[in-house]
C-alpha positions as CSV (number, residue, x, y, z in Angstrom):
1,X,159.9,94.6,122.8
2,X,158.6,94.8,119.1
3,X,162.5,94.7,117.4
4,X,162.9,91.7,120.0
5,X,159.9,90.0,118.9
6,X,160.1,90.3,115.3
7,X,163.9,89.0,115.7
8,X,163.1,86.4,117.3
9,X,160.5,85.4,114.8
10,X,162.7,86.1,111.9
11,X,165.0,83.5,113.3
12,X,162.1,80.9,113.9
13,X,161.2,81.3,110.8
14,X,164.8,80.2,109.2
15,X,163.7,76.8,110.4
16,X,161.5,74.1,108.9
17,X,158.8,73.9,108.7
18,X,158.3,77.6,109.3
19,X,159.2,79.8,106.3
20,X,156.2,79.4,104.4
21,X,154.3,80.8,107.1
22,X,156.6,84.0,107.9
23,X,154.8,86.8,106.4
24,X,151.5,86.0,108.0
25,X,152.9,85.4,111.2
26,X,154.7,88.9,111.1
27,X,151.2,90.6,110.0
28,X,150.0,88.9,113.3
29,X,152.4,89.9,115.5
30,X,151.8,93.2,113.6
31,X,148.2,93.3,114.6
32,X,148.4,92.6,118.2
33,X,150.9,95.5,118.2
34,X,148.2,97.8,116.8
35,X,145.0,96.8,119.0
36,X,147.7,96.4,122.5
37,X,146.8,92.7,122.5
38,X,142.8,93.4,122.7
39,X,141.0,90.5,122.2
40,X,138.0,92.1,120.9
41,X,139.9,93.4,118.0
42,X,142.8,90.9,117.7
43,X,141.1,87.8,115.7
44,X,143.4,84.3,115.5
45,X,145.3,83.7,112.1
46,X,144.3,80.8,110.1
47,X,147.6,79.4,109.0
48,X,147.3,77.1,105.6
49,X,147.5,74.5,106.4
50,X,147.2,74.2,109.8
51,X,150.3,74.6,111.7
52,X,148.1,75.4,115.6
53,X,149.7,72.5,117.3
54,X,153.1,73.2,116.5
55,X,152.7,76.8,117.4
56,X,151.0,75.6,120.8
57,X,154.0,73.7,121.1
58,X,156.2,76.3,120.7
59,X,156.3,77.8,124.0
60,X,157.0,74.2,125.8
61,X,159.6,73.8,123.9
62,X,161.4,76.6,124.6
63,X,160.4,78.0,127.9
64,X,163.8,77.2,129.1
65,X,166.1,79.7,127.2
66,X,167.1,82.8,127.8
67,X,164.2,84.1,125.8
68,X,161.9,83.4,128.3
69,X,163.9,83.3,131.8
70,X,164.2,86.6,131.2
71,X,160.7,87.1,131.5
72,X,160.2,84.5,134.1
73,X,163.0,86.3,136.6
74,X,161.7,90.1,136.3
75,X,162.3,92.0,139.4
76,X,158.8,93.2,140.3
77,X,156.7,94.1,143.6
78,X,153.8,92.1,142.9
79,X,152.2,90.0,140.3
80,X,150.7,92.2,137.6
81,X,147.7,90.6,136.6
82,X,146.3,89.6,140.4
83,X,148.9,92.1,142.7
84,X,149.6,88.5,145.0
85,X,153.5,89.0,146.4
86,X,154.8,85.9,144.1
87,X,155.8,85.5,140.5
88,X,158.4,83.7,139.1
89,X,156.4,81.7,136.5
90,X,154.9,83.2,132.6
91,X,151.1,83.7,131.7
92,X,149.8,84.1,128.5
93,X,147.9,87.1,127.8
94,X,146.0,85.5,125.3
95,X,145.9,81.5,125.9
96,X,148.1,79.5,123.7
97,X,145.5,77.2,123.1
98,X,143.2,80.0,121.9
99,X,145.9,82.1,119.9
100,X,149.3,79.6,119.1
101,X,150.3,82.6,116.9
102,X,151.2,83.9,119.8
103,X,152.7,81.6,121.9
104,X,156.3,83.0,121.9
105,X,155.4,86.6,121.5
106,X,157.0,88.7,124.1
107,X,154.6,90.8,124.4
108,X,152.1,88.1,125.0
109,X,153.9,86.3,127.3
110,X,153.5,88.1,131.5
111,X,155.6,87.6,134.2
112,X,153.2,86.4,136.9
113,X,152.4,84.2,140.0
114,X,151.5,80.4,139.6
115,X,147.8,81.1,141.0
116,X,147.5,83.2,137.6
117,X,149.0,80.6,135.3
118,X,147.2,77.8,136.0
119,X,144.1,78.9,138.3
120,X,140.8,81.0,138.0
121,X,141.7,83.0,134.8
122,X,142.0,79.3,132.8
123,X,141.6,80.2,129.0
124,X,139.4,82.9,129.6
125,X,140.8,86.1,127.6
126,X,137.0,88.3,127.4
127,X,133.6,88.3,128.5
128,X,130.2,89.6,126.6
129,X,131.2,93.0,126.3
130,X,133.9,95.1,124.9
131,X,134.5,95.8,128.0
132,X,134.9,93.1,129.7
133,X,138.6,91.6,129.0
134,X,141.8,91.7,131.2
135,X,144.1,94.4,131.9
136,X,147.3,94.3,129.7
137,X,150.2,95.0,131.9
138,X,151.9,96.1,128.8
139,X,149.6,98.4,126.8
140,X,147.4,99.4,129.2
141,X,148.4,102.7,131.1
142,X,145.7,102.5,133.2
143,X,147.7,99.5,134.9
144,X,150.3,101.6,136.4
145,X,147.8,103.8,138.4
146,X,146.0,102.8,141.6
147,X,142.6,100.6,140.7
148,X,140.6,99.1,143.3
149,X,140.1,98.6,147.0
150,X,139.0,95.7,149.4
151,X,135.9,96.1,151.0
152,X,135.4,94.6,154.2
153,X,131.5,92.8,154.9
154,X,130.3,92.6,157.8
155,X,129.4,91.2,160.3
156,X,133.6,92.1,161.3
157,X,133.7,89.1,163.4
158,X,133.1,87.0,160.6
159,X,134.2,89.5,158.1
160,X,134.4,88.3,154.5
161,X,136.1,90.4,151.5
162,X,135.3,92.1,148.3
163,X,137.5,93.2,145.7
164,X,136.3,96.3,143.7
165,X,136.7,98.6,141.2
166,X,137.7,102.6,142.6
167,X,135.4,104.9,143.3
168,X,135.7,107.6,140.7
169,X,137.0,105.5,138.3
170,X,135.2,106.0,134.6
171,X,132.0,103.7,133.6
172,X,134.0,101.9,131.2
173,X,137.4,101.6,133.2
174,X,135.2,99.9,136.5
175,X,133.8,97.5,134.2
176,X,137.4,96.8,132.8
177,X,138.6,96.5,136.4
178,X,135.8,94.6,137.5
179,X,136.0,91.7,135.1
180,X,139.9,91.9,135.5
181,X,139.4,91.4,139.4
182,X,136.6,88.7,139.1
183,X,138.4,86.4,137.0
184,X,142.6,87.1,138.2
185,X,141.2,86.7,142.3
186,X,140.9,83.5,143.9
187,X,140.7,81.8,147.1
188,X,145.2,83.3,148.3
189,X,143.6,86.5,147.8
190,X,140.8,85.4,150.6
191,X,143.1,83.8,152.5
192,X,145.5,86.9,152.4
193,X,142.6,89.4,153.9
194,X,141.6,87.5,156.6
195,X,145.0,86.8,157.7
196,X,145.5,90.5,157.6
197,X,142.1,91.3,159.4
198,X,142.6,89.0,161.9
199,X,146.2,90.0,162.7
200,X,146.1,93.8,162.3
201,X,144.3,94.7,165.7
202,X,147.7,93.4,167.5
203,X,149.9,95.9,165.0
204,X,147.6,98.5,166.1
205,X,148.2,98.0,170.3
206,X,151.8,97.0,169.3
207,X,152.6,100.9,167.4
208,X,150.4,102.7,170.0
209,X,151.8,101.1,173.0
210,X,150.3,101.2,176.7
211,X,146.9,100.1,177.5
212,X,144.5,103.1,176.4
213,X,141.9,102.5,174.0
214,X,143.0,102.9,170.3
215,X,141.1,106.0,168.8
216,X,139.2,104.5,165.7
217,X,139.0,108.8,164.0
218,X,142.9,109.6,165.1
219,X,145.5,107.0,165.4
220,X,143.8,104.2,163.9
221,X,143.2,105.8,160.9
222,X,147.1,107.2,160.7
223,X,148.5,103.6,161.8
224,X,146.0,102.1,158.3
225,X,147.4,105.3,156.2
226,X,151.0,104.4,156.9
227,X,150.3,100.8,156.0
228,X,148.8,101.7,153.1
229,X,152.0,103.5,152.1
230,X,154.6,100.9,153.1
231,X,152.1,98.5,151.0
232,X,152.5,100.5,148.1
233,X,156.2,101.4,148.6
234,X,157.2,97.5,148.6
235,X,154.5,95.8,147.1
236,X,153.1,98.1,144.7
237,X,149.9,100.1,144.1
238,X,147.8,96.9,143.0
239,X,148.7,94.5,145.2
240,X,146.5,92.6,147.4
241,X,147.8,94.7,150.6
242,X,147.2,97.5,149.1
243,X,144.2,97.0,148.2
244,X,143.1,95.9,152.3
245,X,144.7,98.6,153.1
246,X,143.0,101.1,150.5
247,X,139.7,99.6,151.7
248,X,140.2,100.3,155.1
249,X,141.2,103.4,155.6
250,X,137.6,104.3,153.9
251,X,135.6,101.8,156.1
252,X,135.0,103.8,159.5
253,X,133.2,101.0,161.1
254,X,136.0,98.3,160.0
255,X,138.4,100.4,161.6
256,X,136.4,101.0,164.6
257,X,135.6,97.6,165.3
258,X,140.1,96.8,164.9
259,X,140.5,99.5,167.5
260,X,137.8,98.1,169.8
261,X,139.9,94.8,169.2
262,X,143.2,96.3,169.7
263,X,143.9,95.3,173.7
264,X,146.8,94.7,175.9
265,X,147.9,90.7,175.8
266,X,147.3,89.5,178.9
267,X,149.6,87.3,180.1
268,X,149.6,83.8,181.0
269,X,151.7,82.8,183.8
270,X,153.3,79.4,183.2
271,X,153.0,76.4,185.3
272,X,155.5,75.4,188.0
């Protein structure tokens, strides 16, 4: 991605009015490279004179080639900065507004869903402490491993939902995870858990079959692993079905209260 990038740049910067400003814009791109995009460490450029709105422009200008298509059309399970099961549009790592260096920077640029792009993350890049900033599906290894769960509150019959950081992960990686998650998740991801919770105790009677009680310890628990697992196999290991599905299979009461819920349809006989 960095001999892409600094290609690319090299030919932007064969047109006016953008030579003057190559060798600073290079020692950018340069410097994002070296602190993986961090926003506590990556400062914007001051460009003399300023050349900001042109740079902003940049990526509207040019979000149609091939350059960024590419991005756009990844093949991936979920959107990596929120885990929803869309993408098909680009987010800025660092916002454009904030950092036009950086507009048309590969490596700044994320295939993600619309609900990332334009929703609750906005312009905001970092909180109050180093800490607090978002995952970079790019630099940051810790992006590829499992990260956080759904907790389910009760009372289960109005149940409401909680993303959270693992268990077990480091002080400073929860934090991490915990900003990342408060500022990527929005109402879809709300939506999404309660259409799960509401609709899982008929999954659960449909696999087990007949009309005996569902076993909350036994098959309950083996019906939520093996959604887990199909969650991660097609969605991936952050996405938000994952992550119900993480949460429940630790939530003894939660899955107690879906086996309780699992019964035989009865059925309706229809009129004459």
């Amino acid at each position: 991605m960095a001999a892409n990038d600094d290609a690319y740049l090299k030919k932007l910067c064969d047109q006016r009015p953008w030579p003057p400003h190559r060798a600073l814009w290079q020692m950018a791109y340069t410097n994002y490279r070296s602190h993986k995009g961090n926003p506590w460490h990556v400062a914007r450029t001051n460009f003399i004179p300023d050349v900001s709105k042109q740079q902003t422009d940049l990526y509207e200008s040019r979000s149609s080639s091939q350059w960024f298509v590419k991005i756009r059309r990844m093949q991936l399970k979920s959107c990596p900065m929120c885990g929803s099961s869309v993408t098909g549009t680009v987010d800025h790592y660092l916002p454009k507004e904030d950092f036009p260096e950086f507009s048309v920077m590969a490596a700044n640029l994320v295939p993600a869903c619309s609900h990332c792009n334009s929703g609750k993350k906005g312009r905001t890049f970092r909180g109050v402490t180093p800490n607090e900033r978002f995952l970079h599906p790019y630099f940051d290894t810790l992006a590829g491993k499992p990260l956080w769960l759904t907790r389910i509150i009760p009372p289960y019959e109005a149940a409401q939902f909680k993303a959270a950081p693992l268990p077990g992960l480091s002080a400073n990686n929860s934090e991490l995870v915990n900003f990342h998650l408060r500022h990527v998740l929005g109402t879809q991801f709300d939506r999404n858990a309660e259409n799960l919770w509401a609709t899982y105790p008929q999954y659960l009677r449909d696999e087990v079959g007949g009309s005996a009680p569902v076993s909350p310890a036994a098959r309950a628990r083996k019906e939520v692993a093996s959604s887990l697992r199909t969650s991660i196999s097609t969605s991936g290991a952050n996405s938000w079905n994952a992550s119900f599905f993480r949460g429940l299979l630790e939530d003894d009461g939660a899955r107690k209260y879906l086996a309780r819920a699992a019964r035989t349809l009865t059925a309706t006989p229809l009129p004459l």
